[in-house]
C-alpha positions in Angstrom: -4.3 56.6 -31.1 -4.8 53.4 -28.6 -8.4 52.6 -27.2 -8.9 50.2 -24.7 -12.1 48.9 -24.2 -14.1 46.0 -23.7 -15.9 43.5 -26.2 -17.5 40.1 -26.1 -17.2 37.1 -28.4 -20.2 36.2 -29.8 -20.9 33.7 -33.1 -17.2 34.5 -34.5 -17.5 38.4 -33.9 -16.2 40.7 -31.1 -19.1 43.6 -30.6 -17.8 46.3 -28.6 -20.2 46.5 -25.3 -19.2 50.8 -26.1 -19.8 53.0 -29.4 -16.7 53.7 -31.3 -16.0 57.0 -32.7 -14.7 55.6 -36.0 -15.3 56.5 -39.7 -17.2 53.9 -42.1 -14.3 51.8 -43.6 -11.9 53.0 -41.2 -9.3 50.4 -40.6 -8.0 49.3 -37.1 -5.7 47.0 -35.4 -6.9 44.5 -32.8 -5.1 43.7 -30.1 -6.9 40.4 -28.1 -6.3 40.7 -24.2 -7.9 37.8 -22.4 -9.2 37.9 -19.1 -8.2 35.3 -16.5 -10.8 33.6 -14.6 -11.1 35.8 -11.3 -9.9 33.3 -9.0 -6.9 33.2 -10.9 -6.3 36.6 -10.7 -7.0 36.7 -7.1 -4.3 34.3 -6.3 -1.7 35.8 -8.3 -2.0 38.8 -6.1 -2.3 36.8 -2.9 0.9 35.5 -4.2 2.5 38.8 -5.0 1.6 40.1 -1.3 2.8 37.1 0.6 6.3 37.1 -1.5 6.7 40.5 -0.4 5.6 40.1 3.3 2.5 41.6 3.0 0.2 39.5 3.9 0.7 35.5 5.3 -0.7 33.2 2.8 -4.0 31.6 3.7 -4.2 28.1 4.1 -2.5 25.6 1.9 -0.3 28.2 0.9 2.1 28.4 4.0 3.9 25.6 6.5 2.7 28.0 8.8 0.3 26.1 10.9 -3.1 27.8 12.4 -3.2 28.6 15.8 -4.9 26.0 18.3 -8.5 26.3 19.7 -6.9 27.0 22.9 -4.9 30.2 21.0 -7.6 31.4 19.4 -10.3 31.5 22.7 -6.9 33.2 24.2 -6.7 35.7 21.9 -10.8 36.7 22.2 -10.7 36.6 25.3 -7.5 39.4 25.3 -9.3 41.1 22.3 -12.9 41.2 24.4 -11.0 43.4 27.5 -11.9 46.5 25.2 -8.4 47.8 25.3 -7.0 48.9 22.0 -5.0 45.7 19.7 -2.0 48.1 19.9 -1.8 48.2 24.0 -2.1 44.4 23.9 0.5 44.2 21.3 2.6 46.5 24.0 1.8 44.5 26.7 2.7 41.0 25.0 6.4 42.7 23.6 6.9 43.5 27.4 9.6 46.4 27.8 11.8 47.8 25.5 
C-alpha cells in the first residue's frame, strides 16, 4: 500500500501533520519528496505554458518588448467603447 501525505522536519524527526493507521512496530518505507520554494514552482509552469504557446512570458522572459504608452491609452480607449473584445478583434483583422 502507498500513502502520501504530508510531514514536517522538526529536531531530526518528521511528525506526520495526519494520524496514521499503522500497527505498533509496524515497519515502513520513507520516501522524502521535497517541496520547491513556491516561486520556483510558479516559474516552471510559466515556463511550461510559454514553451507551448500558451501564455507570452512576462517580463524578462521574452524579447518581446511591452507596448508603448501611446498603445496602451489606444487600446483603453478601443476597450472603453463597450463593444465586446471579440468585435474589436473583428474589426482590427478587417475582412476575411
Amino acid at each position: 500500500m502507498f500513502q502520501m501525505l504530508p510531514a514536517v522536519y522538526e529536531h531530526g524527526l518528521l511528525p506526520p501533520l495526519i494520524p496514521l493507521s499503522l500497527g505498533e512496530n509496524q515497519t515502513v518505507h520513507i520516501r522524502v519528496w521535497l517541496d520547491e520554494s513556491a516561486d520556483s514552482e510558479l516559474e516552471q509552469i510559466l515556463q511550461l505554458l510559454a514553451d507551448t504557446g500558451l501564455i507570452t512570458p512576462p517580463r524578462g522572459y521574452s524579447d518581446i518588448e511591452p507596448p508603448l504608452d501611446e498603445e496602451r491609452r489606444e487600446l483603453a480607449q478601443l476597450l472603453g467603447t463597450g463593444k465586446p473584445l471579440s468585435e474589436i478583434v473583428i474589426e482590427e483583422r478587417g475582412e476575411l
